[in-house]
N, C-alpha and C positions, 0 to 999 in steps of 0.2 A: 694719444698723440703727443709725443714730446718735442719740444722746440729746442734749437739748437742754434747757437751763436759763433760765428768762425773768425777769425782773423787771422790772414794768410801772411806772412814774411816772403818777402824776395829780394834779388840786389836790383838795383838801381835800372837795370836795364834787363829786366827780368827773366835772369839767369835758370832757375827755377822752372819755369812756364817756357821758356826755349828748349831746354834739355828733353823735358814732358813731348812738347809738341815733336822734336826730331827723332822721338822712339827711341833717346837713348836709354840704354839699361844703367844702374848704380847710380838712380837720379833721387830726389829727396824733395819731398815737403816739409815747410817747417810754419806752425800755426799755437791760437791759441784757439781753444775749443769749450763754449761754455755749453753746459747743459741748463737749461736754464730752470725743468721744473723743478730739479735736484739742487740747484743753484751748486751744483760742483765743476771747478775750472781746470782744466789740464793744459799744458804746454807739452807740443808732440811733435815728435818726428817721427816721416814718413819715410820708408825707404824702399825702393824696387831694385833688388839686384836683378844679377845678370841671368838668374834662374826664374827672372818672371816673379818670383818671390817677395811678398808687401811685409816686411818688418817694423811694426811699430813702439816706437821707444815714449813712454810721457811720463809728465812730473807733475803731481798736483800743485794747483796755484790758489792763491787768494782770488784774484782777478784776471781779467785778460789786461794786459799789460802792452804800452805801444812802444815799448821795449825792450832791447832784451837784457836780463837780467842778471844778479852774477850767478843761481841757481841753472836759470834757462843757459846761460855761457857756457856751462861746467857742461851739461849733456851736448851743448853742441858740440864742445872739443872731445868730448868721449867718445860720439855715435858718427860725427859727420868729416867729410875734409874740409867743409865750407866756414869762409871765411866772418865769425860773427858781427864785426865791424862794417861787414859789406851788406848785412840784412837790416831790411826798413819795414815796416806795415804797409801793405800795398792794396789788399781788398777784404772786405767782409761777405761771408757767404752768411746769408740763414733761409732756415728752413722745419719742416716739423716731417715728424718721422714717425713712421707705425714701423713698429717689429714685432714681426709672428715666429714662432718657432714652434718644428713640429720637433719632437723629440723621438718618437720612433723611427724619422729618417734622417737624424743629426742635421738639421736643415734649419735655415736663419734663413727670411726674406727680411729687407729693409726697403719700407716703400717711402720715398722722400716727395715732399709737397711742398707746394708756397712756396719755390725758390725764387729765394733776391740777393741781388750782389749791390756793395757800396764801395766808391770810392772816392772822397772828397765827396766834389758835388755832382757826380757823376750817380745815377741808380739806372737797375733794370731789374725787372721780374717776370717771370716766368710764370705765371697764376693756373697755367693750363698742364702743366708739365708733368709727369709724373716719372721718377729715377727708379726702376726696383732692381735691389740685387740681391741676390740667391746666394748662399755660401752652402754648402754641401760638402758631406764626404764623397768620397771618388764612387763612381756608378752608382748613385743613388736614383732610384725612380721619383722622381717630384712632379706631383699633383701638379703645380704652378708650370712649371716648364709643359708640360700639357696643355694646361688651358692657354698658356703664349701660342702655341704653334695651331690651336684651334680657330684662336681669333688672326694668324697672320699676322702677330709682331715676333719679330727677329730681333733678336741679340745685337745688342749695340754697345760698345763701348766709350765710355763718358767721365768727366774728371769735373767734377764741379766748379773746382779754381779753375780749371782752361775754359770753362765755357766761359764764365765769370773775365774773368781775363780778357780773353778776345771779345766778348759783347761790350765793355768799356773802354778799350783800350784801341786805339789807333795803330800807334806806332807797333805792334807786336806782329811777331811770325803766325795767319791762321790760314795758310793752305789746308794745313792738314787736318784742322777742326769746320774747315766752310763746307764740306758738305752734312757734317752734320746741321751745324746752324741755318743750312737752306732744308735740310731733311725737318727740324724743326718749325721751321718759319712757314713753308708749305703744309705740315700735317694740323699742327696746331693752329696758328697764329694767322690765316688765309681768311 
């Protein structure tokens, strides 16, 4: 089980976490990401085009850093349009993670646990929660995706800064995340 340390960038009025929530396509994450058994730090950009497509661009770091840098500036002006002057640290995700991989079906499960988001003096955690995602080649048969549809959990889609985001955050856009967080709060948390 490896543990993992997140710090999320956004602007001021979380530009970021809006774009995400309104389904826009060519939207971007921008974080630092510690691994913590490894003690190895990356600064990462996330990108989701217009093809559904998740590109991710990182830079190893010393540390997670509560700014950005002239290293971290340089890939932001290379990979993003976003203004680096306008990003601030906004929340911490962490969490521990099991990864299985079967190799005769090009398949990576990630099952994420113990999520908690920080910000200021703001906390919440999820202790009951469990995230897994599949990454597969195209028509792969997987064992996992069977045993989901045996037990009757269905495919949901989840962004751990947006939950993170709207469970601390008042003033933010969550129509489009409140039925998950009631789908949550009734299965688990009742």
């Amino acid at each position: 089980m490896m543990q993992y340390e997140t710090l999320y960038f956004d602007t001021h009025n979380f530009k970021l976490y809006t774009d995400h929530q309104n389904g826009r396509l060519n939207r971007y994450k921008v974080r630092y990401r510690k691994y913590i058994n490894s003690n190895v730090t990356f600064f990462e950009i996330k990108f989701k085009n217009n093809k559904k497509r998740t590109i991710k661009d990182r830079l190893k770091q010393e540390n997670i850093e509560y700014s950005i840098n002239q290293d971290t500036a340089k890939l932001i002006d290379s990979k993003t349009c976003l203004n680096k002057n306008e990003l601030e640290p906004k929340i911490w995700v962490n969490y521990q993670r099991i990864t299985l991989v079967n190799n005769n079906l090009k398949e990576r499960l990630t099952i994420d646990l113990n999520l908690s988001f920080l910000s200021d003096d703001k906390y919440k955690d999820f202790p009951k929660l469990v995230i897994a995602e599949l990454k597969q080649g195209k028509h792969e048969n997987s064992h996992f995706i069977k045993i989901m549809r045996e037990h009757s959990i269905h495919k949901q889609s989840i962004s751990k800064y947006c939950l993170g985001v709207s469970s601390l955050f008042d003033n933010v856009k969550k129509n489009n995340i409140k039925p998950l967080l009631l789908l949550i709060n009734k299965k688990y948390y009742d």
